[in-house]
N, C-alpha and C positions, 0 to 999 in steps of 0.2 A: 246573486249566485254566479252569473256570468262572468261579471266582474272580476269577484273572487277566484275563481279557477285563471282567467288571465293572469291574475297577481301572481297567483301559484307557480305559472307555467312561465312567466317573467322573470322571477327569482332563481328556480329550476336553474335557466337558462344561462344567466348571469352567473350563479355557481359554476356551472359547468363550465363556462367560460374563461373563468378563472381558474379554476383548478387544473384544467390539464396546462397551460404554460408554470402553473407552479411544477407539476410533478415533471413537468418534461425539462425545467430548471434545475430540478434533484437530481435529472440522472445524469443531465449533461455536468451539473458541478461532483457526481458520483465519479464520472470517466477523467475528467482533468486532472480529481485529485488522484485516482489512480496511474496516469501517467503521468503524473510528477514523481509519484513513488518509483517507476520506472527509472525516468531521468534521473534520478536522486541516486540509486544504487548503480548505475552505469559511473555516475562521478565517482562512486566511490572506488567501485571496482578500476576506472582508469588510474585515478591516484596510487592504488596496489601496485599494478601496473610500471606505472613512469617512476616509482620510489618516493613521489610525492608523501603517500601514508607510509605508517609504518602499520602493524599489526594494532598494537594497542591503540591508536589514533583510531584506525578502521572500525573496532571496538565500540571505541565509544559513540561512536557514527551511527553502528547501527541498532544500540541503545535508542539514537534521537529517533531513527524510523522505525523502532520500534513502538518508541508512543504517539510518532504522527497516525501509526495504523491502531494502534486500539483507540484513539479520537476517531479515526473514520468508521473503526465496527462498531462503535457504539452509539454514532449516529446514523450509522445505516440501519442498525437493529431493526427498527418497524418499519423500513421501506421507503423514509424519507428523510432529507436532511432541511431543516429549518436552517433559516439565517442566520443564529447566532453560531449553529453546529457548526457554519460553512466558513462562516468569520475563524473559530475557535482551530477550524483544521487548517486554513489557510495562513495563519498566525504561526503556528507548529510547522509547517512545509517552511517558510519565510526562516524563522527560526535555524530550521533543520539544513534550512543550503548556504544560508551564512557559516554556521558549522563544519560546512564541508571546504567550502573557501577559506575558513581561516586557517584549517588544519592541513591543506594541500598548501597553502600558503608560506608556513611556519617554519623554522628552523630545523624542525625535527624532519629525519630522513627514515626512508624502510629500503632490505633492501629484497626488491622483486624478484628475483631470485632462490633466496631460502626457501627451504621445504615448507615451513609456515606460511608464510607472505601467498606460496603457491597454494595452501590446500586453502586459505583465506579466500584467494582470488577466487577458487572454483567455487565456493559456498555463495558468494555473495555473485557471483557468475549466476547461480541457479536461485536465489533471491532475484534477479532482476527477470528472470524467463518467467519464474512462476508471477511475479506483479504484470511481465505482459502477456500471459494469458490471460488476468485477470481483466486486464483491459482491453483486450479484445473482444471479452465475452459480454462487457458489458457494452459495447458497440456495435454486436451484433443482434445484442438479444437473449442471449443465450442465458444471459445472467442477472436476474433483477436487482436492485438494489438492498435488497436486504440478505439477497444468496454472496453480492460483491464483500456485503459487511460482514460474513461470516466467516468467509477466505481473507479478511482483513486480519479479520481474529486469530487466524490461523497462520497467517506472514508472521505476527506480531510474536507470537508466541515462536516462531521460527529466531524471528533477528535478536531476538532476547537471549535465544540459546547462543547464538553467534556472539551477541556480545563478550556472555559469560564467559564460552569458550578462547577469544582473543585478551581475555581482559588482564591478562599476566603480561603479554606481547606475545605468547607462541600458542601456537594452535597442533597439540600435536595429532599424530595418525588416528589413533583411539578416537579422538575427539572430534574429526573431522565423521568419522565412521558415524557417530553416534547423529551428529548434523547430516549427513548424505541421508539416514535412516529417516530422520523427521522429514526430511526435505519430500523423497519418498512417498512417507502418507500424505505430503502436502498436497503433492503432486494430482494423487488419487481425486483424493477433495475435490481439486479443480474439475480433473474430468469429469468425476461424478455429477459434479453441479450443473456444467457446461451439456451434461446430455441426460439427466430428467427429465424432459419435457417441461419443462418448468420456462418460460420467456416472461422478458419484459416487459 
């Protein structure tokens, strides 16, 4: 019987052991892929910027980070990311910055200046604020990993709008209004989540 209860309390042990550098693995690869989402729409928004992009380029840009962010809220859903998940998003980010390089790259020009190009810039200005608060919160705590995948959910469904909205090449007033609007509830989200009481 002694025996057995060591066995028990051995095994216990070993689990536990294991498992918290797994879960402390998930959040740390939860936080990098969020500040690459950062990094990713700061490229984009320089490209606006310098004339590098043009509108419709930027579009479809952030189409691509649109689906990096629903692969990361749908592996954040239950509060963990497995290996394959972390393979599948880091695949998509890889993807998504080649994307950004070839089309900063490319012969096609924007120009930074137009009222589009400008109300594009500010859209995707407050796409990269709202990704780094997200990234903050999960570095502080504030945000566990399945509250990060929720606001994932909720970027994605943002940069989707943005696409739609640039995918002719003009972004107009009406349309940016409708984008500020979303951005707005996004914004909420964040705070919301960031002061639940809810930590990591």
């Amino acid at each position: 019987m002694h025996a057995r209860l060591i066995e028990l309390g051995l095994a216990a042990a070993l689990t536990t052991a294991f498992a918290v550098p797994a879960f402390a693995q998930t959040a740390v690869g939860s936080q990098a892929d969020t500040q690459r989402d950062v990094s990713q729409q700061r490229r984009i928004e320089s490209g606006l910027q310098s004339g590098q992009l043009n509108t419709r380029e930027a579009g479809r840009l952030e189409a691509g980070e649109a689906h990096v962010e629903r692969l990361q809220a749908n592996a954040e859903r239950n509060g963990s990311v497995s290996a394959g998940e972390q393979a599948r998003i880091d695949a998509a980010q890889n993807r998504e910055s080649r994307a950004i390089h070839d089309q900063k790259h490319d012969a096609q020009v924007g120009n930074p200046n137009s009222a589009s190009s400008r109300r594009l810039q500010a859209d995707v200005q407050r796409n990269e604020n709202q990704q780094a608060r997200i990234a903050q919160g999960e570095r502080s705590g504030e945000l566990s990993t399945r509250e990060a995948g929720s606001l994932e959910r909720g970027q994605a469904r943002t940069d989707r709008a943005t696409a739609r909205a640039a995918a002719n090449g003009h972004v107009s007033g009406g349309e940016q209004a409708r984008l500020q609007a979303r951005e707005n509830r996004q914004s909420g989200r964040v705070f919301r989540k960031k002061h639940n009481g809810v930590v990591a």
